[in-house]
C-alpha positions in Angstrom: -10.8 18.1 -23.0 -8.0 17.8 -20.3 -5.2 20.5 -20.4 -1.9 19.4 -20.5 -0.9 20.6 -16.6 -4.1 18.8 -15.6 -2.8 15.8 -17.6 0.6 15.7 -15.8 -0.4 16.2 -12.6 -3.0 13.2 -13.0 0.3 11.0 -14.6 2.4 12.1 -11.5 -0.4 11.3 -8.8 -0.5 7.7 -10.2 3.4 7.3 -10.5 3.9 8.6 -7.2 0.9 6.5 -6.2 2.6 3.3 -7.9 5.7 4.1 -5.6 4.6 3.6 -2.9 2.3 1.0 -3.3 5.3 -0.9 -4.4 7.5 0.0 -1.4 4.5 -1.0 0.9 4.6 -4.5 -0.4 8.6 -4.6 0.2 7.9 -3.4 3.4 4.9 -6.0 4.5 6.9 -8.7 2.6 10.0 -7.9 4.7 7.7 -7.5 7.9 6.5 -11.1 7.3 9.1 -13.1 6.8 11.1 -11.9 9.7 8.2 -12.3 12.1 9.2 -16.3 11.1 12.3 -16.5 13.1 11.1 -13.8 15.7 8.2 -16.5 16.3 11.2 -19.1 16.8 13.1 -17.2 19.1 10.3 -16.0 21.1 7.9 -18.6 21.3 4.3 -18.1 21.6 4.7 -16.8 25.2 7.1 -14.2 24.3 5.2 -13.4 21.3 2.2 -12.3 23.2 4.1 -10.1 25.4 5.2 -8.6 22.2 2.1 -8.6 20.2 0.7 -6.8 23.3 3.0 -4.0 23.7 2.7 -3.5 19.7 -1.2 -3.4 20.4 -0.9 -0.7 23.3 1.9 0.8 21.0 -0.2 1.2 17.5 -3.2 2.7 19.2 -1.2 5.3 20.8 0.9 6.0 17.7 -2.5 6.1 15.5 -3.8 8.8 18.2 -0.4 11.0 18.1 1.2 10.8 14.2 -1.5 8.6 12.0 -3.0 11.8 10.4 -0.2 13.9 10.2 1.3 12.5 6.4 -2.7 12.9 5.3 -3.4 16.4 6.6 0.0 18.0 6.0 0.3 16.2 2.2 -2.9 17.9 1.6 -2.5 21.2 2.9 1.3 21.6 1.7 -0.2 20.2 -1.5 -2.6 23.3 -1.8 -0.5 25.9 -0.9 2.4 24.6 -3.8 -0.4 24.8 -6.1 -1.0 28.3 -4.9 2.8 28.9 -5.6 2.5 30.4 -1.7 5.6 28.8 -0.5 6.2 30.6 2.6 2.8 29.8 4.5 3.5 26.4 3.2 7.2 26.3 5.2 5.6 28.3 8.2 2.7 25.2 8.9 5.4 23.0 8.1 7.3 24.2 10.9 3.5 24.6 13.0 3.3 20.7 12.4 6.8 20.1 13.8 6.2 21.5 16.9 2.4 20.0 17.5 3.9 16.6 16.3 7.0 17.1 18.9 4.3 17.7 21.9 2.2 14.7 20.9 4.6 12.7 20.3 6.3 13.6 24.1 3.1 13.3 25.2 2.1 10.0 24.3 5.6 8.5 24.6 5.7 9.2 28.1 2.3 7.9 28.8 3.4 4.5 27.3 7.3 4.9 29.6 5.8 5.3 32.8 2.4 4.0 32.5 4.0 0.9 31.1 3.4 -1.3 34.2 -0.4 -0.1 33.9 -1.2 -0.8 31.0 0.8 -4.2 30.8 -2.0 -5.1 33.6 -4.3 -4.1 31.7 -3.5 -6.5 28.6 -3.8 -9.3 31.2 -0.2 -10.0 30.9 2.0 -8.1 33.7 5.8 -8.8 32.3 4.8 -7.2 28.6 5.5 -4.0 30.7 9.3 -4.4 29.5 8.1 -4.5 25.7 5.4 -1.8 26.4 8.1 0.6 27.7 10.5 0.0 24.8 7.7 1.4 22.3 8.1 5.0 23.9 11.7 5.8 21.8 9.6 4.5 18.7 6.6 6.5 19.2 8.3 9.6 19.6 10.6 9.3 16.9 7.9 8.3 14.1 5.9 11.6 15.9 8.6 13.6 13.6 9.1 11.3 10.7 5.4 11.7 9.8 5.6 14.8 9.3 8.4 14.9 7.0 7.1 12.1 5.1 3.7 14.2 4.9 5.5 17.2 3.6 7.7 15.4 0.8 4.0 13.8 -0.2 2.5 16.8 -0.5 4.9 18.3 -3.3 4.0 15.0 -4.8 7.0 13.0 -4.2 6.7 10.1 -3.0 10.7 8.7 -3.0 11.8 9.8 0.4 9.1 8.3 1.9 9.3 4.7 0.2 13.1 4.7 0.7 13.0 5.3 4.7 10.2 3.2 5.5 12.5 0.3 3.3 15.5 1.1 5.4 13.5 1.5 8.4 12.0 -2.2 7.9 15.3 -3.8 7.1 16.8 -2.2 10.0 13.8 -3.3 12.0 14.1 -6.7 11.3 17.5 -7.5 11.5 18.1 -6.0 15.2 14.4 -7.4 16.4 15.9 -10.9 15.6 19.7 -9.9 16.6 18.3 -8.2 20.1 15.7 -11.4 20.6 18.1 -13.7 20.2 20.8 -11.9 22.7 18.4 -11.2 25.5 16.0 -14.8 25.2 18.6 -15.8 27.4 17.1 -13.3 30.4 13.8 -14.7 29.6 10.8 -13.5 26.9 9.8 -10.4 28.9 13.6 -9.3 28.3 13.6 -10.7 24.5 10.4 -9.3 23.7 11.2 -5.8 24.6 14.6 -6.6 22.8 12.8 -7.1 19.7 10.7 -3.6 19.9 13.6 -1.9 20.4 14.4 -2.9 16.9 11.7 -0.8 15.7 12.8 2.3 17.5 16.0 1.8 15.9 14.4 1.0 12.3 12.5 4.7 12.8 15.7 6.2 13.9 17.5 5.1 10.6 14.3 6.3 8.8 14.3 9.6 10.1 18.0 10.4 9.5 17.5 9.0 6.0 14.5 11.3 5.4 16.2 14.7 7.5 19.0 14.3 5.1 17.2 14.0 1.8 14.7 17.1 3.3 18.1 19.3 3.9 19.7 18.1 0.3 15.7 19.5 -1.2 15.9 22.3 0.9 19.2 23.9 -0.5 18.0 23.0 -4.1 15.0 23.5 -4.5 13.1 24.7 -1.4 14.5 27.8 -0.1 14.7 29.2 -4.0 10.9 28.9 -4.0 10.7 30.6 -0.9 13.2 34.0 -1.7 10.6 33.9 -5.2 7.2 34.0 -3.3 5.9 37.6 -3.9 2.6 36.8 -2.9 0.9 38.6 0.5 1.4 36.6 3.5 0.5 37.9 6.9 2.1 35.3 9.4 -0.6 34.2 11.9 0.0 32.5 15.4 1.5 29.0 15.7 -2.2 28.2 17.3 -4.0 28.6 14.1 -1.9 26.5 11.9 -2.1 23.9 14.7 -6.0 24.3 14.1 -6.2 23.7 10.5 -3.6 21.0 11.0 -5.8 19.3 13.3 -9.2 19.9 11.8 -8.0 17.7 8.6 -6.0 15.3 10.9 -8.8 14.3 13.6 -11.3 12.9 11.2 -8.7 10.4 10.0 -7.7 9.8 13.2 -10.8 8.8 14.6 -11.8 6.1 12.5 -8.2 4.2 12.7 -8.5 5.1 16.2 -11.8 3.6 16.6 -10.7 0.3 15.0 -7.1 0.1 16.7 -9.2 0.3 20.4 -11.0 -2.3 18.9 -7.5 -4.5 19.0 -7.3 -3.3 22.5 -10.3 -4.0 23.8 -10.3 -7.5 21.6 -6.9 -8.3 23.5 -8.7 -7.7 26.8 -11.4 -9.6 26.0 -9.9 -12.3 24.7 -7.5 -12.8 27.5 -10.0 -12.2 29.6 -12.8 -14.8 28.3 -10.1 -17.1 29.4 -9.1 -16.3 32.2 -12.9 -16.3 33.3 -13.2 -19.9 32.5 -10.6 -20.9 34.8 -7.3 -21.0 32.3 -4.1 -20.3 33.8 -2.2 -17.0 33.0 0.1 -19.3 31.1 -2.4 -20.5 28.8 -4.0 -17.2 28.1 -0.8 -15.8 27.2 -0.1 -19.0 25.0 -3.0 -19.1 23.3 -2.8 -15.2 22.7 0.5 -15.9 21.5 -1.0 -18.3 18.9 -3.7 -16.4 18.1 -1.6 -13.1 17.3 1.4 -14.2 15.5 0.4 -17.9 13.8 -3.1 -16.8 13.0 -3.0 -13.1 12.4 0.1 -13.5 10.9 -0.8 -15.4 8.1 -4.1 -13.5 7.7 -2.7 -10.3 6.8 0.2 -11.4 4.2 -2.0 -11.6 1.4 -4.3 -8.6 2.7 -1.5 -6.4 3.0 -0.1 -7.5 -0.8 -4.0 -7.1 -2.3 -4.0 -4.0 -0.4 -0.2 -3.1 -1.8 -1.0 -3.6 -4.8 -4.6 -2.1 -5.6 -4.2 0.9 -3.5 -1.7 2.1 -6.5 -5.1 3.6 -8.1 -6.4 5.3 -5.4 -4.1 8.1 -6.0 -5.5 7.8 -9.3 -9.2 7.7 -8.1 -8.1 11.4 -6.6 -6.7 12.3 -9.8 -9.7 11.8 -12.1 -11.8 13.8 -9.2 -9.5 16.6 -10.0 -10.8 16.6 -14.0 -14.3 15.8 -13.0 -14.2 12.3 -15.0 -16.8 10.2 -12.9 -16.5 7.3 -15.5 -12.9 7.2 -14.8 -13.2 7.3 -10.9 -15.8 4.5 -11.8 -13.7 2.2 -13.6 -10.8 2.7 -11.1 -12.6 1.3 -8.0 -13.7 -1.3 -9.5 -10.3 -2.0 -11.0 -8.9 -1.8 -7.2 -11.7 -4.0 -5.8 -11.4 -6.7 -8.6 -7.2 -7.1 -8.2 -8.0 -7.6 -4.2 -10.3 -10.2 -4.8 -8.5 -12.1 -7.3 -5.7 -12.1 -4.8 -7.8 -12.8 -1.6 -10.2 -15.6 -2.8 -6.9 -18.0 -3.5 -5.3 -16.8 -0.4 -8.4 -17.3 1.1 -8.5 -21.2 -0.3 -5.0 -22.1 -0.4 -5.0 -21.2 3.6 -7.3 -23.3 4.4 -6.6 -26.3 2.0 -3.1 -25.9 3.4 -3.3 -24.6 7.0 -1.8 -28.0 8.7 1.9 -28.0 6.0 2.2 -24.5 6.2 2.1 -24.1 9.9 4.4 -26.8 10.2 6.4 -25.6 7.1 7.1 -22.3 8.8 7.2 -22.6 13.4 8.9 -25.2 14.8 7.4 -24.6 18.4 3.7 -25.0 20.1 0.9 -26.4 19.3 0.9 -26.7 15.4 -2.1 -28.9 15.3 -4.4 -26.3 17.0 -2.7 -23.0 15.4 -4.1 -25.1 12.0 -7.3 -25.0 13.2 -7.4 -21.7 14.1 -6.2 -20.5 10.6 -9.2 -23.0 8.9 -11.7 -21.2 11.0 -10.4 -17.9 10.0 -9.1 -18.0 6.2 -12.3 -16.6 4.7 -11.6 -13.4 6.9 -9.1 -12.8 4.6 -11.9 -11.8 2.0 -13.7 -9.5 3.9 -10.3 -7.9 5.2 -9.2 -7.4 2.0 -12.6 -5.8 0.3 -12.1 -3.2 3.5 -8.7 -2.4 3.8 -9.2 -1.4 -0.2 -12.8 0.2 0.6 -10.5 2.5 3.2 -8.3 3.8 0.6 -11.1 4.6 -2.0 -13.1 6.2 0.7 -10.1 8.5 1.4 -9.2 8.9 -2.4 -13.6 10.1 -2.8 -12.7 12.7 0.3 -15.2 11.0 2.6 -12.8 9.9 5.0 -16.2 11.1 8.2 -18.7 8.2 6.7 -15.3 5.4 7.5 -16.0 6.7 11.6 -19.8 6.0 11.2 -19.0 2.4 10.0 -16.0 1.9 12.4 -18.6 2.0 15.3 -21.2 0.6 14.1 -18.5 -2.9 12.8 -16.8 -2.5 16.6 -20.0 -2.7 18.1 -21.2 -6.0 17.0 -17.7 -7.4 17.4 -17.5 -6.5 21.5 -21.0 -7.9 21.4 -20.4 -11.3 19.6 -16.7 -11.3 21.8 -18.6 -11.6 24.8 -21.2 -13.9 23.9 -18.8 -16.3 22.1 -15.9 -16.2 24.8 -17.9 -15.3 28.3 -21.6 -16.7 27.7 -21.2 -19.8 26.0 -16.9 -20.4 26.0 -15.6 -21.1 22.9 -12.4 -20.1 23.7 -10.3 -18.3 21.3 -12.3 -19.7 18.3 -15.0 -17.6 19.7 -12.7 -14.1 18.8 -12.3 -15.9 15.3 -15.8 -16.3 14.6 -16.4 -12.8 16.0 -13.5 -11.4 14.0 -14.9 -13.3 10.9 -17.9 -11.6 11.7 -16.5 -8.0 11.6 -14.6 -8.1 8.9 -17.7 -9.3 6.8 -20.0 -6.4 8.3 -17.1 -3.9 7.9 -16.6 -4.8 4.1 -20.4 -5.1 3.3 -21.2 -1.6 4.6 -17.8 0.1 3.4 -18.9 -1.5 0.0 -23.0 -0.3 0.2 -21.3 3.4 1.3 -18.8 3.8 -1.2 -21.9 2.7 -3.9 -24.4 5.0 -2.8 -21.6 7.7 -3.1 -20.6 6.8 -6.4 -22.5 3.9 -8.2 -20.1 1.9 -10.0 -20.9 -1.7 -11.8 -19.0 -4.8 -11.2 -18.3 -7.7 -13.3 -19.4 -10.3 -11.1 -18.4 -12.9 -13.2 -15.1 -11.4 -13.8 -14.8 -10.3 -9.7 -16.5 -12.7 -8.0 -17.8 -15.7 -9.8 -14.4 -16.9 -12.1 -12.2 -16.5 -8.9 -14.1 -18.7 -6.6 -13.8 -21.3 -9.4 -10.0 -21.0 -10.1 -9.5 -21.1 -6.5 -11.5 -24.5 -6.2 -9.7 -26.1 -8.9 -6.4 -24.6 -7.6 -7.4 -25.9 -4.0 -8.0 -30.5 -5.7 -4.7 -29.5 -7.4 -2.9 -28.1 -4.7 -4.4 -30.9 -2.1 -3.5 -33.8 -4.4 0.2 -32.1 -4.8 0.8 -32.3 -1.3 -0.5 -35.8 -0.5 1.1 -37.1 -3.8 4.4 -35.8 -3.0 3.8 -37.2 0.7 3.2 -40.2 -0.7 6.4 -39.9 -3.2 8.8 -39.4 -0.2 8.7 -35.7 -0.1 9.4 -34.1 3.2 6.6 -31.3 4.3 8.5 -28.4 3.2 9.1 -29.6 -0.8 5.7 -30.9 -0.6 3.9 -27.7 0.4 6.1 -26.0 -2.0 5.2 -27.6 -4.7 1.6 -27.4 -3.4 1.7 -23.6 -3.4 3.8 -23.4 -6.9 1.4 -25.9 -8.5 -1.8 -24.3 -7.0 -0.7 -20.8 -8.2 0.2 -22.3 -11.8 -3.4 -23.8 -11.7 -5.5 -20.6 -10.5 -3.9 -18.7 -13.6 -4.1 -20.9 -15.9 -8.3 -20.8 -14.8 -8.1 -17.5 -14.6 -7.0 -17.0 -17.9 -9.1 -19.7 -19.5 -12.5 -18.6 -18.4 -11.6 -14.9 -18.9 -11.4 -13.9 -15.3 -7.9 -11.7 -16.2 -7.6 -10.5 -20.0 -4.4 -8.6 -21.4 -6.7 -4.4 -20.5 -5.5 -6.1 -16.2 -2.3 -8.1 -16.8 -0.5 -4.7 -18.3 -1.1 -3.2 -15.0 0.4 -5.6 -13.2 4.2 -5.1 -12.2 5.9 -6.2 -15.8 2.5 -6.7 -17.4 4.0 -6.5 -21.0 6.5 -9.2 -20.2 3.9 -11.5 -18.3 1.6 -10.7 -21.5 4.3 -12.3 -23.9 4.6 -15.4 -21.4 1.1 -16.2 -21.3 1.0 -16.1 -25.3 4.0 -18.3 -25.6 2.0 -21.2 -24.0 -0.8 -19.9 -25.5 -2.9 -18.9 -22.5 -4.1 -15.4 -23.5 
């Protein structure tokens, strides 16, 4: 039988956890939509010398910061359990420092190494954009640690708030500076717009010093003057080492799959350039391929992902009490939500690809960004059964086994890059069908690990089976809305509007007919009582 602190701290993981799953989707949601007129302003030339930098920029900030909220949440985590709140203030402090010297580090590699490394993307003038990522790198080197250290005493609010100011901020001076500086040309604009992310982490960081120093007075230092317990004080070095001995693990399987982006950029651009295309085109068709393709891709990964990694604070919780039917039920909870969210996605994307590319840019070549996004909607699956699989591996504490696959899922995608886009030239569809490729080995394997770790039962019908067939029927329904309201006089926007609206309406009303969601999954959606009472007014549950 659970005791009652064991019971609380199990409610508070998964409230905490339900926080910031929620401000994650704000966050993506906001990241998405303002990436629409950033794609206007920028065109698909400017926006591969930003999706370049932001490559260059990501791997360096995973290498620097990306384990530092993990490993210091978990260690400040143990030692408030302990009630031994002075060593807990002391590596505090320890990861300031080593998180200050990283983050100099690595933001002045990407400052003066910027011309270098622009070269090395294949596209010289994202050296502007490249540089303007230093500011931002350094600056989140510090807010990851603060944001670690408010999750470790299991709050998650300080966190959820500055990364929603930091993305509003973000977006409104990427567009403002963009817009100002197109003017000077994309290089110029491009860099304009990453310096709005600098600024969004500088916001962020103020935000989350402030609400630290307002804890700190009330709470903090009282814990501190009322730790009796022995404390010897060691050297900054050894805090530093357990610091980094939690950290480097997590590192090195996000690092592993963010040199993978590098190296696929390279590639890529250089498959091209190899077949004799001009540096114009590469960059063009990069530009495409990043920010009208990719784009769309991750939306509804990142809301899936959103919203089912809410339990995998919970899957952590019920390891604490032991409860292996619990931890059971809950990954297969957060593997079902993905995939009724990614197999309509998956559908709708590539009923729709042609209205919605010309619903949302207004510049390049539409026809062939539509194309791209048919070859590469049923990525969205795959991406979505990993990014999930990431979280319940880190939420089981197996966070070495995500390296092993990382390698073994990178390898075959350089492989398949070159023999798609060097050996036989397929161009950029070649990276699809390669990234297609990837994302369906890495899910596969991050689902046959995560199995032979903890075996856990689907409901394939439930999953897998009454998806695929809500998502059909959505897709006639959705394809006949569009043409009929074509044909009706609509314009391409209302048309694809109502193609989407209808085609949502249709998957749950599917859904809900042949069982695939029942009232035990609705209540944990966001207002799941009130979406319960809807469906039983027209009589669908």
């Amino acid at each position: 039988m659970e005791t009652q602190s064991i019971k609380k701290k199990k409610n508070n993981l998964v409230i905490q956890g339900s926080i910031l799953a929620a401000s994650a989707l704000i966050v993506r949601l906001i990241g998405f939509f303002y990436r629409i007129p950033l794609e206007g302003i920028l065109t698909d030339v400017g926006n591969n010398y930003y999706s370049s930098a932001f490559i260059i920029y990501t791997f360096f900030l995973m290498i620097s910061t990306y384990g530092f909220p993990a490993a210091i949440s978990k260690i400040i985590a143990e030692k408030h359990a302990e009630k031994r709140y002075k060593e807990a203030y002391y590596i505090f402090k320890a990861s300031i420092s080593l998180a200050l010297i990283l983050g100099t580090i690595c933001a002045l590699a990407l400052w003066f190494g910027a011309d270098y490394l622009a070269v090395l993307t294949k596209s010289p003038q994202s050296n502007l954009a490249i540089k303007a990522t230093a500011p931002a790198l350094f600056i989140f080197s510090l807010l990851s640690v603060y944001r670690g250290y408010f999750q470790g005493m299991h709050t998650m609010v300080p966190t959820a708030i500055s990364q929603i100011f930091e993305q509003i901020v973000n977006a409104a001076l990427s567009l403002l500076l963009a817009y100002l500086l197109v003017g000077k040309g994309y290089p110029y604009a491009a860099a304009g717009s990453v310096i709005g992310t600098g600024a969004g982490a500088l916001v962020a960081f103020i935000i989350i010093i402030t609400l630290y120093s307002i804890a700190s007075k009330a709470i903090l230092k009282k814990r501190i003057r009322k730790d009796r317990k022995i404390f010897i004080k060691k050297n900054i070095f050894a805090y530093w080492g357990v610091i980094l001995k939690i950290s480097i693990p997590i590192v090195v399987g996000t690092a592993i799959l963010n040199l993978s982006s590098v190296i696929d950029m390279i590639m890529i651009k250089g498959g091209m350039l190899a077949h004799n295309f001009t540096n114009l085109q590469s960059d063009t068709n990069f530009g495409i391929y990043t920010t009208k393709n990719q784009l769309l891709i991750n939306l509804p990964v990142t809301i899936a992902a959103a919203l089912s990694m809410a339990s995998i604070p919970s899957i952590s919780a019920s390891l604490i009490n032991n409860n292996m039917h619990e931890v059971r039920e809950k990954i297969d909870a957060a593997v079902r939500t993905t995939l009724i969210i990614v197999i309509p996605a998956a559908v709708g994307e590539y009923i729709l690809a042609g209205p919605i590319m010309e619903m949302l840019f207004k510049t390049g070549d539409l026809k062939f960004a539509a194309h791209l996004l048919e070859l590469s909607a049923v990525s969205i699956i795959f991406f979505g059964i990993y990014t999930v699989c990431v979280g319940i591996l880190q939420g089981l504490g197996k966070l070495k086994v995500q390296i092993y696959i990382s390698i073994v899922a990178v390898a075959i995608k350089i492989g398949l890059n070159y023999l798609l886009m060097y050996v036989f030239n397929f161009n950029i569809y070649g990276a699809i069908i390669a990234n297609n490729i990837f994302a369906f080995v890495y899910a596969m394997l991050s689902i046959w690990v995560i199995h032979g770790f903890i075996s856990f039962k689907m409901d394939i019908k439930k999953a897998i089976v009454v998806p695929i067939v809500s998502a059909i029927f959505m897709g006639i329904f959705s394809y006949l809305t569009y043409y009929g309201s074509g044909f009706a006089g609509a314009n391409n926007t209302l048309s694809t509007v109502a193609a989407i609206f209808v085609g949502i309406l249709i998957y749950i009303i599917f859904m809900l007919k042949l069982k695939g969601l029942d009232e035990d999954d609705i209540i944990n959606f966001p207002k799941g009582a009130m979406l319960i009472k809807i469906f039983k007014i027209f009589r669908l549950l």
